[in-house]
C-alpha positions as CSV (number, residue, x, y, z in Angstrom):
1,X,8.3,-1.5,19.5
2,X,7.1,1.6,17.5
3,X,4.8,-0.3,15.6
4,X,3.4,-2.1,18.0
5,X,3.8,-0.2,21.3
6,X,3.1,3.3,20.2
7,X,0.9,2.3,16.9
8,X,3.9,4.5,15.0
9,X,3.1,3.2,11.7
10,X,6.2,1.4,10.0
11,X,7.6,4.1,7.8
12,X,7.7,6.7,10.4
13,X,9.2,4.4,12.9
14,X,12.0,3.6,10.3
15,X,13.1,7.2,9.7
16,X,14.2,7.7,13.4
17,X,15.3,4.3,13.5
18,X,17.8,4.1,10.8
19,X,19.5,7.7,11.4
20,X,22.5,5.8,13.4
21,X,23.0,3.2,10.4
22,X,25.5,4.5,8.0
23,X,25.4,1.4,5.2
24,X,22.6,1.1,3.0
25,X,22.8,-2.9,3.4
26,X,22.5,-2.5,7.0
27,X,19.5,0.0,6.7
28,X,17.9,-2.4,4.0
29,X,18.4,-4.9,6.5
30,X,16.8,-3.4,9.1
31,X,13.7,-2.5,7.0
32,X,13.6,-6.3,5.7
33,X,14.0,-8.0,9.2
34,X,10.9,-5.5,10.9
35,X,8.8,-5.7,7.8
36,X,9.1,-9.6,8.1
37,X,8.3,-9.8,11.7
38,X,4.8,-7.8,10.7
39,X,4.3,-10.3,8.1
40,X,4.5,-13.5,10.5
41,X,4.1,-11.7,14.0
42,X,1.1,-14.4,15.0
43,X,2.9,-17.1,14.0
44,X,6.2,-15.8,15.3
45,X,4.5,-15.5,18.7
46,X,3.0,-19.2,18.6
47,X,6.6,-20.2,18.1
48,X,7.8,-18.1,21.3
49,X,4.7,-19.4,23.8
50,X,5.2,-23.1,22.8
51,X,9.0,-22.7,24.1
52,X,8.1,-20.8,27.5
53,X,6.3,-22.1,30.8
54,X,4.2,-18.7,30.6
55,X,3.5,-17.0,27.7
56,X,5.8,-13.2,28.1
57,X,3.8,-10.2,28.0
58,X,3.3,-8.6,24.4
59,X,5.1,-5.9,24.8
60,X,7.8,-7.6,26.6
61,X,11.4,-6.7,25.5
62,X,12.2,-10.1,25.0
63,X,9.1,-10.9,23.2
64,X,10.3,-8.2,20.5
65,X,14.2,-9.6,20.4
66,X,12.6,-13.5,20.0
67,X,10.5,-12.3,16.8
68,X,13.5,-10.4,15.5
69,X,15.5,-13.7,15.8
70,X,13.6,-16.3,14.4
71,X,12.3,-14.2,11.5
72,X,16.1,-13.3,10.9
73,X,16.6,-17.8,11.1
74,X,13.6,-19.0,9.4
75,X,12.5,-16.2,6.7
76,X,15.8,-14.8,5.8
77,X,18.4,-17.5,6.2
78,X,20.6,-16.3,8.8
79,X,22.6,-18.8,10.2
80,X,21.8,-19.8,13.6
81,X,24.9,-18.7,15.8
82,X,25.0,-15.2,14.0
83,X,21.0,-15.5,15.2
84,X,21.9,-16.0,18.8
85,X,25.2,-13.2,18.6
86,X,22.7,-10.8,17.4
87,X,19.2,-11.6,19.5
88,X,21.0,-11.4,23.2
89,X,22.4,-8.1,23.0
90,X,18.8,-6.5,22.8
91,X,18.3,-8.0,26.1
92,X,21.4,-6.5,27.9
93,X,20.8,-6.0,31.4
94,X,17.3,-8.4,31.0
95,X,16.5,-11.8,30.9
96,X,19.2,-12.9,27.9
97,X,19.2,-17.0,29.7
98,X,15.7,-16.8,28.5
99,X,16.3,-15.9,25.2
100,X,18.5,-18.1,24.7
101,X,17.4,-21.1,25.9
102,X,13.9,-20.5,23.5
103,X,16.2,-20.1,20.7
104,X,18.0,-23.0,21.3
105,X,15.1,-25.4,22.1
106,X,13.1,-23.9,19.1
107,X,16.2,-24.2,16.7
108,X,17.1,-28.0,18.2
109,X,13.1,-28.5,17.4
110,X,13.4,-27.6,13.8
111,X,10.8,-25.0,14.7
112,X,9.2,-23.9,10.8
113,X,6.1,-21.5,9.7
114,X,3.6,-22.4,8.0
115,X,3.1,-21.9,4.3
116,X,1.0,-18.9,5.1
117,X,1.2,-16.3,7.8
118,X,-1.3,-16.4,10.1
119,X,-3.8,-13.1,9.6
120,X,-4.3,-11.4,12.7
121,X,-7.6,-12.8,14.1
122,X,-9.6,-9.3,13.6
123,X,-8.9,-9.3,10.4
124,X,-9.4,-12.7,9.0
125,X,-13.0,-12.7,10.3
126,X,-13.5,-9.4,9.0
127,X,-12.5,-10.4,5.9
128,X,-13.6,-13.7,5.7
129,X,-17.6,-12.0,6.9
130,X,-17.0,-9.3,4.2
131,X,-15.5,-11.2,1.0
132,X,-16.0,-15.1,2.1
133,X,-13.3,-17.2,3.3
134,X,-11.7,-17.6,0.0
135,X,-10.3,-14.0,-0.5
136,X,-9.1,-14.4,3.7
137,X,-7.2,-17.6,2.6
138,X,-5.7,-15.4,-0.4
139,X,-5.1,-12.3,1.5
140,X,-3.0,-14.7,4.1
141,X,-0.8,-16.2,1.1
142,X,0.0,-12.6,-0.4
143,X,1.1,-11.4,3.0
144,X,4.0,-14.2,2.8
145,X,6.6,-11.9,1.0
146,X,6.7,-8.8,-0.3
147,X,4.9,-8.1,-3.4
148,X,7.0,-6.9,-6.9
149,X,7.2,-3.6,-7.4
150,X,5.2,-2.0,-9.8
151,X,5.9,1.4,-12.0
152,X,3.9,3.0,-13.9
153,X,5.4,4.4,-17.4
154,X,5.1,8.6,-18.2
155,X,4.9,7.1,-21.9
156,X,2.9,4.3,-22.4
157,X,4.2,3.9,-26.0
158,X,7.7,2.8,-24.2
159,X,6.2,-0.1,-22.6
160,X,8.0,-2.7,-24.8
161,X,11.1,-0.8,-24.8
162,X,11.4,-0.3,-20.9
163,X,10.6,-4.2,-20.3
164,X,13.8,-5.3,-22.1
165,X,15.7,-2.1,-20.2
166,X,14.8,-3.3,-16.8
167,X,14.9,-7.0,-17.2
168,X,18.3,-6.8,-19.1
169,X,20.3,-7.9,-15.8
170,X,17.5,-11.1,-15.9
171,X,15.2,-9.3,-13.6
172,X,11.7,-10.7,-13.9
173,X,9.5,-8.2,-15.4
174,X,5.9,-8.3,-17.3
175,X,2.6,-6.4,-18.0
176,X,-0.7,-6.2,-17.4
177,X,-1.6,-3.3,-19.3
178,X,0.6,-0.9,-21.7
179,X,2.0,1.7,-19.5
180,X,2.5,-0.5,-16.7
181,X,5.7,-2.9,-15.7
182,X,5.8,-5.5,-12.8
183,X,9.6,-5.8,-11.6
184,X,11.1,-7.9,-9.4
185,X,14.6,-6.3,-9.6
186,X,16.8,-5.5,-6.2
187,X,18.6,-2.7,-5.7
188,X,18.4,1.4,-5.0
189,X,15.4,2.3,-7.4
190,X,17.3,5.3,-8.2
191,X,20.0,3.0,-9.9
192,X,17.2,1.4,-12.1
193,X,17.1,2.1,-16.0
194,X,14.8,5.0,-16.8
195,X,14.7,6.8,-13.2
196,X,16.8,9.2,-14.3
197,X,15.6,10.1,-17.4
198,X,11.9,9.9,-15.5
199,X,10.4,7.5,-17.5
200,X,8.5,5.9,-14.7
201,X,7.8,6.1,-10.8
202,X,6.8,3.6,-8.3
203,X,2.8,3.2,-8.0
204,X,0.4,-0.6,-7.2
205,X,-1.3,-1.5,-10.2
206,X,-4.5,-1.0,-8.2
207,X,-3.3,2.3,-7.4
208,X,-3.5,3.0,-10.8
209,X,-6.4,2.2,-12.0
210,X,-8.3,5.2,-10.6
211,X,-6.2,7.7,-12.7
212,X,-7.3,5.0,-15.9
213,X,-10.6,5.1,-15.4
214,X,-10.9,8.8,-14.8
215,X,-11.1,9.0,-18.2
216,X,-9.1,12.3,-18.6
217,X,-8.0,14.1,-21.5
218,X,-5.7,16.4,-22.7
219,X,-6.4,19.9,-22.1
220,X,-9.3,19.0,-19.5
221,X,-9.0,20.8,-16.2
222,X,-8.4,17.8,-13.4
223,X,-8.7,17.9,-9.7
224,X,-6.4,15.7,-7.7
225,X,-7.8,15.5,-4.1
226,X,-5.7,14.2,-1.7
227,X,-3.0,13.6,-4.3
228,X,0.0,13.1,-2.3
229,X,2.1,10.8,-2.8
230,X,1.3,11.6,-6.0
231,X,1.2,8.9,-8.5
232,X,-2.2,9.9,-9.6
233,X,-1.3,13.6,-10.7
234,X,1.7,12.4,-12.7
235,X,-0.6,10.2,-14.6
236,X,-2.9,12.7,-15.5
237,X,-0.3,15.1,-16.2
238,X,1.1,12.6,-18.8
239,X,-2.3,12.3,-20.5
240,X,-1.7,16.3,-21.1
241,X,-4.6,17.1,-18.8
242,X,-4.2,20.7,-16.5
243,X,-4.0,19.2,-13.0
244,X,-4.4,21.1,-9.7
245,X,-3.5,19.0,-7.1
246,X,-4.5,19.4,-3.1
247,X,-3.4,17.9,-0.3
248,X,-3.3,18.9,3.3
249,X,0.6,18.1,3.8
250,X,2.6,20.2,2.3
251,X,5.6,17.9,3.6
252,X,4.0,15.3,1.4
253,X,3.6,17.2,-1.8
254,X,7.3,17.6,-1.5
255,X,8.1,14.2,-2.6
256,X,5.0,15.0,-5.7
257,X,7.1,18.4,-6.8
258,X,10.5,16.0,-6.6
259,X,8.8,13.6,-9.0
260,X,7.5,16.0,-11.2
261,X,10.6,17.6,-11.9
262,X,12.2,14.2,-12.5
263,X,9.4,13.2,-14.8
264,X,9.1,16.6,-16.7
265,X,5.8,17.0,-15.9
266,X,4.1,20.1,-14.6
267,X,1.2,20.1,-12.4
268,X,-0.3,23.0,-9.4
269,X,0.4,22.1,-6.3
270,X,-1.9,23.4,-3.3
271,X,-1.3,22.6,0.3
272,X,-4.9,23.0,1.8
273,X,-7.8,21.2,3.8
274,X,-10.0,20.7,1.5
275,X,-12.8,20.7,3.8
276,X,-12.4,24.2,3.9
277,X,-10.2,25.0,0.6
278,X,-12.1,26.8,-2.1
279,X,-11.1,26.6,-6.2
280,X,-13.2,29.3,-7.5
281,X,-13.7,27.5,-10.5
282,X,-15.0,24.4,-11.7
283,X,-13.2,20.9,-13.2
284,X,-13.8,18.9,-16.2
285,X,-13.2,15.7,-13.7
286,X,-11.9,15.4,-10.3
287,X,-10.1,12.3,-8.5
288,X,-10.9,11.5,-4.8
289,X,-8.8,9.5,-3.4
290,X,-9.9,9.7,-0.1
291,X,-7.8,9.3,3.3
292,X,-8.6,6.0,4.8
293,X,-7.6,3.0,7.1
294,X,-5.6,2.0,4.2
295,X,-6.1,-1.9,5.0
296,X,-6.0,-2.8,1.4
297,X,-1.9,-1.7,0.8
298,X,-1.0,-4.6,3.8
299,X,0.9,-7.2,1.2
300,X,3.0,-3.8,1.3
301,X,2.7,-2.3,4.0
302,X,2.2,-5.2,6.5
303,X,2.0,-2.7,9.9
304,X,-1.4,-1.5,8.7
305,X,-3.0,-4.7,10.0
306,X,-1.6,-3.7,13.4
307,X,-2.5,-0.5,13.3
308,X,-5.5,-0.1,12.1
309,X,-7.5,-3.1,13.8
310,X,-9.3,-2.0,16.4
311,X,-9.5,1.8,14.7
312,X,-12.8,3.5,14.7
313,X,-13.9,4.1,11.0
314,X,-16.9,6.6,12.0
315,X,-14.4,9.2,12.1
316,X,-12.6,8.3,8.3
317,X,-16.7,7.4,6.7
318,X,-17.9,11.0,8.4
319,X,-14.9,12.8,6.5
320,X,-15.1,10.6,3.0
321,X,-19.0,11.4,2.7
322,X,-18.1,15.1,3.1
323,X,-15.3,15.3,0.7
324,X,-17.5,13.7,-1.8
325,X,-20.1,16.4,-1.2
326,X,-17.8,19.0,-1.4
327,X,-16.1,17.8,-4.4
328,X,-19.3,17.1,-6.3
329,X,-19.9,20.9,-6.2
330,X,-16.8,21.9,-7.8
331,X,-17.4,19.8,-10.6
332,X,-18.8,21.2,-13.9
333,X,-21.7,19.9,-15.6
334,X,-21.5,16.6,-17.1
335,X,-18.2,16.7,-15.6
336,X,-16.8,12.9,-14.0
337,X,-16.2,12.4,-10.7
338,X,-14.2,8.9,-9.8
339,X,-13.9,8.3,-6.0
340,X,-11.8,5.7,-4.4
341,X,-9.8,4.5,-1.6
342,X,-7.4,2.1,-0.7
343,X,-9.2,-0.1,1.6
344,X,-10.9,-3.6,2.0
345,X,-13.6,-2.6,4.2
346,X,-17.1,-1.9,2.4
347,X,-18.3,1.0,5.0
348,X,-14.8,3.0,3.3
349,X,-16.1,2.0,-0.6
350,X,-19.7,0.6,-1.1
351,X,-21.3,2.3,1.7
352,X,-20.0,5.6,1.0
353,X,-20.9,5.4,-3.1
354,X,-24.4,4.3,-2.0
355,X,-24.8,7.7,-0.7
356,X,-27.0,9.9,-3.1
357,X,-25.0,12.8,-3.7
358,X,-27.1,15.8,-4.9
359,X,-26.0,16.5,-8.6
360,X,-24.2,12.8,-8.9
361,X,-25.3,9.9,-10.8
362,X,-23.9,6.4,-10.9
363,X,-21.9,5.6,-13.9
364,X,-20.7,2.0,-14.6
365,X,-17.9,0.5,-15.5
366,X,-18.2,-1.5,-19.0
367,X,-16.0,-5.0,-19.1
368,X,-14.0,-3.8,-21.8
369,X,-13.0,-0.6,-19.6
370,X,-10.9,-3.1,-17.2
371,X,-7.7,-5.0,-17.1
372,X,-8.3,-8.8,-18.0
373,X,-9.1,-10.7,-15.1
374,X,-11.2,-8.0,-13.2
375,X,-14.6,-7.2,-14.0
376,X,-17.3,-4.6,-12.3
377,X,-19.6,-5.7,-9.4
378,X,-23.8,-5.8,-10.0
379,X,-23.6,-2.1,-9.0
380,X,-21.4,-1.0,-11.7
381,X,-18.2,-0.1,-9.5
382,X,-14.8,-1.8,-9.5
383,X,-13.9,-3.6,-5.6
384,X,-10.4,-5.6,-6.6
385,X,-9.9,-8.3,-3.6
386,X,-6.9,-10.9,-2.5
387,X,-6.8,-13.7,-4.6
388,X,-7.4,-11.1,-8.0
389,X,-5.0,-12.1,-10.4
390,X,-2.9,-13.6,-7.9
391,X,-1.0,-15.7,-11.1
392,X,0.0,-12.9,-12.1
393,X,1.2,-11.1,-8.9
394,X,-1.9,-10.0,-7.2
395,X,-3.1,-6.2,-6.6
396,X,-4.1,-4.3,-3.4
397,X,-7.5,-3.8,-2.3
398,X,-9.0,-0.7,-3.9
399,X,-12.7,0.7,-4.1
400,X,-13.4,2.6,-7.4
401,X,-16.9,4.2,-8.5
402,X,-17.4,6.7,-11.1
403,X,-20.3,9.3,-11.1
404,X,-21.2,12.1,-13.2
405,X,-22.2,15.7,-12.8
406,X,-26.0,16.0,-14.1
């Protein structure tokens, strides 16, 4: 109802929900049965209006306990009494016949989902406009289940070593580059070999490719804007680089100072708009990872395509073209400036690197630069899509482009 009714985004509206739930099972639970219900929602709700006279209002009470139920029955497997026990209560007071009598025609029916969720309608048009109806299709089978999780290693020396570690229970784990380990492992993350010790932390493959391609090296003086949550500073801290890294929450550089001191690492932390922010001196190479609609982190963060439909981007594109300015002055000359974001719609990526930046100057990425199976577009930037090494596990949808200081 958070989600959805106040456009709370899923995280946020799990904090406050949880406080009352003492067992981590429960809480897990909890976070599982809303994140599915994101996942399916337009085919959860085809389900509910073929079993009602008139379809209920979206935001109807009873709407919201119906999803809850059949995701609980047909994505996670619970049985179909403890389905009905559980849905009516939510309706206390309300129209619990109803409920139940959908629940018992749809479960008499055999009621299933497809294959694939359903995206919602904004979005598979938008994407299938923007990328063609092949990477829509592939977006819509990624958003079936959550993804694997993906760390990224402090030493990527270890890589062999921390493979056999974590898979030792006969959790499936694999590669796609050295420094990096694909997991599908359950459990607390902080009971998982090598979190302790701070050998790795939690960060999308795409995610990490910006930090990669940065080319950064040790002793350089890096700028991390926008760093939290932060999996981008600990990488360049490993390579050995100097790293001041700024964010406008100083709430979320909390979590960046935890894993720092977990990891060893060191790093500068500065809580600070950096529209107004000044360094006072100049960077070898800085990282933008600029705020965004964040549309291309829904296989894990399924909400986003809720939340963020009907946004208005002229607000996010006015504020990325002006943090690429500023940055680009703060950079020394000769200096390499990679900017990104985590989204799947061009006016957040290609439109903004078309942009001539006074100073900046496009510089491609080479073929050999990139993890097999990706490869740079005409322009010499790096846009990975649904459907990209979807064998493999997939990746979320990230814009990449590298320019240097002339």
């Amino acid at each position: 109802m958070a989600v959805l009714g106040r456009g709370t985004p899923l995280e946020l509206a799990l904090e406050s929900s949880l406080d009352g739930i003492p067992l981590a099972n429960d809480r897990a639970l909890a976070r599982h049965l809303a994140s599915t219900v994101l996942r399916w929602l337009p085919d959860l709700d085809a389900l509910i209006d073929s079993a009602t006279p008139k379809p209920l209002p979206d935001d109807a009470r009873a709407r919201h306990a119906l999803r809850i139920a059949l995701a609980g029955w047909l994505k996670l497997g619970t049985p179909p009494h403890a389905v009905v026990a559980t849905a009516l209560p939510l309706v206390e007071g309300g129209p619990r016949r109803l409920v139940h009598g959908v629940l018992g025609n749809l479960m008499r029916g055999e009621a299933k989902l497809p294959d694939a969720p359903h995206l919602p309608d904004l979005f598979a048009i938008r994407w299938a406009m923007d990328w063609g109806p092949e990477v829509a299709e592939a977006a819509s089978r990624s958003l079936a289940e959550e993804p694997a999780t993906d760390l990224t290693l402090r030493d990527p020396a270890t890589t062999a070593h921390w493979l056999e570690a974590l898979g030792s229970d006969g959790a499936m784990v694999s590669s796609l580059l050295p420094g990096h380990i694909r997991i599908r492992r359950k459990g607390a993350l902080t009971e998982w070999p090598g979190f302790a010790e701070g050998a790795w932390w939690v960060q999308d493959f795409a995610a990490s490719l910006p930090g990669r391609l940065l080319g950064a090296q040790p002793g350089e003086h890096i700028l991390d804007l926008c760093a939290a949550p932060g999996g981008k500073t600990l990488q360049l801290a490993a390579l050995g680089a100097r790293v001041t890294a700024v964010d406008v929450s100083d709430a979320r550089l909390e979590r960046v100072r935890d894993n720092l001191a977990r990891t060893g690492l060191s790093a500068e932390l500065t809580a600070g708009d950096a529209l107004r922010w000044e360094p006072g001196t100049l960077f070898d190479r800085i990282l933008l990872d600029a705020p965004c609609s964040a549309t291309g982190i829904y296989r894990r963060h399924p909400d986003v395509l809720h939340l963020k439909g009907s946004r208005d981007l002229a607000p996010l594109t006015m504020l990325q073209a002006a943090l690429l300015r500023r940055a680009a002055n703060w950079l020394k000359p000769g200096g390499t400036l990679v900017y990104a974001t985590c989204s799947l719609d061009p006016r957040e990526g290609e439109r903004i690197a078309e942009r001539i930046v006074a100073g900046l100057a496009r510089t491609p990425f080479e073929v050999a630069e990139l993890p097999v199976g990706l490869a740079p577009t005409g322009e010499g930037w790096l846009r990975t899509l649904p459907g990209q090494l979807e064998s493999a596990g997939g990746l979320d949808g990230f814009f990449i482009a590298r320019m240097r200081k002339l």
